[in-house]
N, C-alpha and C positions, 0 to 999 in steps of 0.2 A: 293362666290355666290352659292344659291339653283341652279341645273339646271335640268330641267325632259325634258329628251328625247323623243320627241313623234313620232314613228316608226309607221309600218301595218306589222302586222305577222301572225293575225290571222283572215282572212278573211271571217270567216263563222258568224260571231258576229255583225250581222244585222235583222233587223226584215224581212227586205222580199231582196232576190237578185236580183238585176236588171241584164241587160244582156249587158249593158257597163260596165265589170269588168277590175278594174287598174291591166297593165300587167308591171307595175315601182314597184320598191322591194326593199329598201337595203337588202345585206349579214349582217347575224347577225356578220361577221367577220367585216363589214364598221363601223358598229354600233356599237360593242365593242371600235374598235382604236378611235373613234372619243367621246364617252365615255372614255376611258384612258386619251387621248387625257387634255382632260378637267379637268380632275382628278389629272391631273400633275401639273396640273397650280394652286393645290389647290380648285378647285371650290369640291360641294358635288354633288354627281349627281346620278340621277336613272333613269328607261327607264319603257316605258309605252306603251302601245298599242292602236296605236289610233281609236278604235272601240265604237260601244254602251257601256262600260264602263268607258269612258275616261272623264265622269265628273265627279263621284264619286270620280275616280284616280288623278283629277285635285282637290277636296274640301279637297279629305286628305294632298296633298303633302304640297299645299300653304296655309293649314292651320298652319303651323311650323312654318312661314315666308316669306318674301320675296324673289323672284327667281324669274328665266327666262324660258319660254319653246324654247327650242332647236329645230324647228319645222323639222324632216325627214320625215314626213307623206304626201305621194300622195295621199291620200284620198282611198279606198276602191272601189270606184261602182261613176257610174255616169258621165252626161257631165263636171260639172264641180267638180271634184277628187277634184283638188288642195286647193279648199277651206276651203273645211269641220273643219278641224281644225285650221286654222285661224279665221275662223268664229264664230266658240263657243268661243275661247279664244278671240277675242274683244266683244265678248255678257257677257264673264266672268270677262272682263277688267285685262288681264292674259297678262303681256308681254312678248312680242316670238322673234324667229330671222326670217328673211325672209319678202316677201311681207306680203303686205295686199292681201283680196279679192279681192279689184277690181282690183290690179295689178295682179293676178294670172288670172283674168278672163279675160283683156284685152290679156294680153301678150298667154293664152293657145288656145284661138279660133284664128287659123288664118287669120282670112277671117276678122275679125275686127282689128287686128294687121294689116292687110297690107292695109285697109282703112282709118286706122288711120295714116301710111305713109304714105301715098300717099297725104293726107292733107297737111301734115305737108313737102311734098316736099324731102320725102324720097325714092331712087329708089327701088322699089322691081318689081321680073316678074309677067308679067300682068298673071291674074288670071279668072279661072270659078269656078262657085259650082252646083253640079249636087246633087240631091236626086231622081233619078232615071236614069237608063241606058237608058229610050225612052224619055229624056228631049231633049232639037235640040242641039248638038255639034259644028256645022259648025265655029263657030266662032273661036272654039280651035285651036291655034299653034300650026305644032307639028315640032321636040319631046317636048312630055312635060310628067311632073310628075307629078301622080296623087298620093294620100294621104290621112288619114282622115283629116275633120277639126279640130279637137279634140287631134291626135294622138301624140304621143312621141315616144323615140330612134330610129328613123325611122320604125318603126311598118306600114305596111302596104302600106309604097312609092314604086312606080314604076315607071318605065321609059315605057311611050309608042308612038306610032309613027302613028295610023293612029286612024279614028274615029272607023273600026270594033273593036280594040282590047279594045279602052278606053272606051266604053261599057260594055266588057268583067272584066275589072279592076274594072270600078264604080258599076257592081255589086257584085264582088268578095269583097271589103271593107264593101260598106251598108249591107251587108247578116254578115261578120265577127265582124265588128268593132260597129254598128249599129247606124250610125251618116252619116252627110253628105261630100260630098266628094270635096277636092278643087285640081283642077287642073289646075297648072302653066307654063309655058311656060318654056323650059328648058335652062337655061345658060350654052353655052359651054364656057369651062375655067377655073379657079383653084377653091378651095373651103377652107374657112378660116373659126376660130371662134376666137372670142374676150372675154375673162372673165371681170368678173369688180366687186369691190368689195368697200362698203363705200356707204356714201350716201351726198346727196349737195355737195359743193365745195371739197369735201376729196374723192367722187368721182375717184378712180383709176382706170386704166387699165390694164391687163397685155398684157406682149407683142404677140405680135396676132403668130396665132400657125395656121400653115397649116396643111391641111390631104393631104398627098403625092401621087399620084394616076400615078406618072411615067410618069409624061406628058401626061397621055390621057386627052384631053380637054374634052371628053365624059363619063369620068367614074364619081360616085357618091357616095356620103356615102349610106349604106342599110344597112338592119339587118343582114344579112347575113355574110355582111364583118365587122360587129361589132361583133358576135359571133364566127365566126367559122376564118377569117381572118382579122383580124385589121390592118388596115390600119397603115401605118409609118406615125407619128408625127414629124412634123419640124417647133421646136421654139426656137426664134425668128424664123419665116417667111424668106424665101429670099426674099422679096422686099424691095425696096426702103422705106427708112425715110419717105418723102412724103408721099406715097400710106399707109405705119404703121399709119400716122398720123390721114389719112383721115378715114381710118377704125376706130380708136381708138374713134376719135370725132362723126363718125358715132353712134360709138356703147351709147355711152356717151348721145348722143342726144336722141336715143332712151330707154332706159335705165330713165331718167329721163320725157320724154313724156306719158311714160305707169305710171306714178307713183310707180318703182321697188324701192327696200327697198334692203340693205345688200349686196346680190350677185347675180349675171345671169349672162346670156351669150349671144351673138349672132351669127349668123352661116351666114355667108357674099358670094358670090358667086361671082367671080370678070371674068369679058369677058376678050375677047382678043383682046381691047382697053382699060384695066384697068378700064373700069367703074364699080361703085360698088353695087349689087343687093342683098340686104336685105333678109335673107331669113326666117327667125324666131326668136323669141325671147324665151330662156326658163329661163322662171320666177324662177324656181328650178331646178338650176345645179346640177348637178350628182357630188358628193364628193366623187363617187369611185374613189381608187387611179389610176385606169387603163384609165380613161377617161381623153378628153381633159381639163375639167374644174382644176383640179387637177394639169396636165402633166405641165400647164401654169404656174398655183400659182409656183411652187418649181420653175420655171426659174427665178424668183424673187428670188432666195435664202431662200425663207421661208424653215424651215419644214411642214412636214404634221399638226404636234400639233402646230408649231407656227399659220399656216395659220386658223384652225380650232379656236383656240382662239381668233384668228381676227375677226370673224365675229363675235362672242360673242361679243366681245368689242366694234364693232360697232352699231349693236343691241343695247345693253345696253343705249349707249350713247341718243338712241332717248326716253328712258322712265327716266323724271326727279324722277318719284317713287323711280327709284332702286337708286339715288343717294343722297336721303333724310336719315338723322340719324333716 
């Protein structure tokens, strides 16, 4: 199989900069293995840069033949990043791996992800959204976390505790990030994520992977402990079959609600009553090998290139194109 890799490397390769610039990257070291990766398996493959030149780059490749795009691109600039190149390649009728549009636009805004749970009778923490610090707070829980609406790898979440500081927060995001800000009510108690990989009934999960925070009911993923201190991974989870299940099906429900394709992940927050609070969906998991998405797949026993070609595989399977003589 053709496969073109569509990446973001060179970020200046726009007509005008906006000032929501995507701080999501692969390592050209991700990008290579996972190119090898594909290369192993026989497939032909090359890597492209998903900027203002990426139709041109798209008219030559699949003019050769038929193929797949590999989609790693967060998009460049903008509310919604995630789409930009899914978007041209179904305007170019180009089949890819990953979501569609509207599942990356469901699942990247959270404020319509957690309204759309809450429909559908899915628990997440009650929620505000501010677009200014002198909006009325009173109604806010605290502690609670504040975040952009928008945002990824925890970029910009905070823990705060009273209405002067979450002020202080909500304008330290809208000034940085320059979107609006949703703050949640804080769950104390463990913090889980689920991957899932397939689509309709094939549908799989992997087994749910805690972030280990040493029994502090109060601690939380952030940037900080993703960069400079990462967090201990434990998977399989120590809990109970039960509570794996309920997550698993959790995730699975939502997962097929947003209309997700391929892979994602959920990021679960469970009290201490074991009930289960929803906490995000990302439409595009992180397939660095350092992260949870990843640390999960290999507890299956996959390889890194076996699991990478899984998704290829499953991809494929929804474009009857690629399976025609």
């Amino acid at each position: 199989m053709k496969v073109l890799i569509i990446c973001n490397r060179n970020f200046s390769k726009v007509i005008y900069r906006l000032p929501q610039q995507t701080k999501e990257i692969y390592s050209s070291k991700t990008i290579e293995k996972i190119a090898n990766s594909l290369e192993k398996r026989g497939h032909y493959v090359e890597i492209a840069d998903g900027n203002i030149e990426i139709i041109d780059r798209l008219k030559d490749f699949f003019s050769k033949g038929k193929g797949i795009v590999f989609n790693l691109s967060y998009g460049i600039q903008g509310d919604s990043r995630y789409v930009h190149i899914p978007s041209i390649l179904e305007m170019l009728g180009i089949p890819y791996t990953g979501s569609s549009p509207e599942g990356h636009t469901l699942a990247l805004d959270k404020v319509i992800t957690k309204i759309i749970l809450e429909h559908y009778g899915i628990q997440t923490p009650e929620f505000w959204v501010f677009s200014s610090p002198d909006e009325d707070m009173s109604n806010v829980k605290f502690p609670a976390i504040a975040k952009p609406r928008m945002g990824a790898l925890s970029l910009g979440i905070q823990l705060v505790n009273d209405t002067c500081e979450l002020k202080k927060v909500v304008e330290k995001i809208l000034e940085e990030f320059h979107q609006d800000v949703i703050v949640e009510e804080f769950i104390k108690g463990r913090e889980f994520s689920v991957g899932l990989l397939g689509n309709g009934n094939d549908l799989e999960t992997f087994p749910v992977l805690e972030f280990d925070f040493g029994g502090d009911i109060n601690a939380m993923q952030s940037t900080y402990l993703k960069k400079y201190k990462p967090v201990k991974k434990i998977c399989p989870a120590s809990i109970s079959e039960e509570v794996a299940i309920r997550m698993r099906e959790m995730s699975k429900k939502v997962f097929h609600i947003l209309g997700l394709k391929d892979y994602a992940r959920t990021d679960i927050r469970m009290d201490l009553g074991e009930n289960m609070h929803l906490l995000e969906v990302n439409s595009q998991a992180s397939l660095g090998e350092t992260g949870s998405f990843i640390h999960a797949a290999k507890v299956t026993g996959r390889s890194f290139e076996e699991f990478i070609n899984r998704i290829l595989d499953v991809a494929i399977k929804r474009y009857p194109m690629l399976k025609e003589n």
